[in-house]
Steps between C-alpha positions, in 0.01 A plus 500: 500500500264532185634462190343476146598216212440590140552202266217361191649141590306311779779294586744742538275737663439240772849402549561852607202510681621203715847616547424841597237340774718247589721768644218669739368757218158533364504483100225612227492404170401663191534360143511817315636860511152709476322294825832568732520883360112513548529403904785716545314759503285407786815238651838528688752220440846474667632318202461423130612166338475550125527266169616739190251349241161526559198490273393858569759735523892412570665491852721801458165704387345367821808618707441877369142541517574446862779710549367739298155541522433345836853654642503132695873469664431098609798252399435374155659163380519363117460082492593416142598336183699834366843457591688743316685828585305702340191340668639518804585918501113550298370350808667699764496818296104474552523475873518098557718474794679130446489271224533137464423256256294175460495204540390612843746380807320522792802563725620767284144662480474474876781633582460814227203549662604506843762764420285736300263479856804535723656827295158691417339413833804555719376402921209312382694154700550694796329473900560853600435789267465871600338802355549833675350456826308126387651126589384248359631115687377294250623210700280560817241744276529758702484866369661842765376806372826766681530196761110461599381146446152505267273212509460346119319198433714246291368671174514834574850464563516294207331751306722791657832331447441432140442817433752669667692281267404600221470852589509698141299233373188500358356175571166368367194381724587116351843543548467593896240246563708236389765602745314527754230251487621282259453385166218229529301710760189681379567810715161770413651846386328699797750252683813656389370851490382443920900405549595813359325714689586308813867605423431804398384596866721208700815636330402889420615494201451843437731741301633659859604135518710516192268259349181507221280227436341549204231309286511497134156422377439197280865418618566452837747665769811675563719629815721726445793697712484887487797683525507816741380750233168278376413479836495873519321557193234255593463588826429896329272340333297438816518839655 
């Protein structure tokens, strides 16, 4: 997963940095409010780690510009010194999702972390996953489209399956890269654009498919399911 940390102290910003990696995620840093609202806007994260005092603009301000303004539903968890009640129901009232407080135990922040994953991302762990007439075996990355067997290479079905995950999702060109590719690879954007249009004709994803993948320009990509009565409208469209 990709998950954002938002602290102005170095040495607590790494110490989440390393705890959320330890556990298999990747982890980017930002030391103030306006740089991690700026990239928002052109970056998908499945999780926010947040400090409350920051030298720009306060945690719980941070937490409603991106509710509010860039209608973002990722998990969103406070790291602290505020300890109070009243802290505590400020921070949730703006949309945080789970709140602990510092000093920072790694176990506990693990573990918080691993559960926001587990309850907003629910199948993420699993081998077999199906959508409509698509099954993915993660296991043996394999991919039947209504039973017929179709030949991926190991990132196209990479590609494919995270997506299909995260279907709903608007996911940035960074974001999918990373996933796919990895987060130390240099991976040229015509790259990621040449896998999508791979799977757009492999899997005919198509809206008679019950399937749209869209790009977002200056963004990045999003697959969506239709239900019965889109696909009818867009299909009028055509005709």
């Amino acid at each position: 997963m990709r998950i954002a940390a938002l602290d102005d102290e170095g040495v607590q910003l790494e110490l989440i940095r390393h705890a959320v990696e330890v556990i298999g995620h990747e982890c980017h840093g930002y030391g103030d409010g306006k740089s991690l609202l700026r990239d928002l806007h052109r970056e998908t994260y499945d999780l926010l780690i947040l400090d409350w005092g920051l030298p720009d603009i306060e945690g719980p301000r941070v937490v409603k510009r991106i509710r509010d303004d860039l209608k973002s539903a990722m998990p969103i968890l406070f790291v602290t010194n505020r300890r109070e009640e009243e802290d505590l129901v400020e921070g949730l009232a703006a949309g945080a999702d789970d709140f602990m407080t510092k000093p920072i135990r790694v176990a506990e922040l693990q573990a918080r972390v691993r559960a926001l994953l587990r309850r907003t991302y629910p199948g993420q762990q699993e081998s077999v996953l199906v959508f409509r007439d698509y099954r993915f075996d993660a296991a043996t990355r394999t991919l039947r489209i209504a039973g017929r067997l179709v030949e991926l290479s190991r990132r196209e079905h990479a590609l494919a399956l995270f997506l299909f995950r995260n279907l709903g999702r608007l996911l940035s060109r960074d974001h999918l890269r990373e996933a796919v590719w990895g987060l130390d690879t240099e991976t040229p954007s015509r790259s990621l654009d040449t896998h999508i249009s791979r799977l757009r004709q492999k899997l005919d994803l198509q809206p008679s498919n019950g399937f749209l993948l869209s790009a977002v320009y200056g963004m990045g990509y999003r697959l969506e399911p239709l239900e019965s009565e889109q696909i009818e409208a867009l299909d009028g469209r055509r005709t």
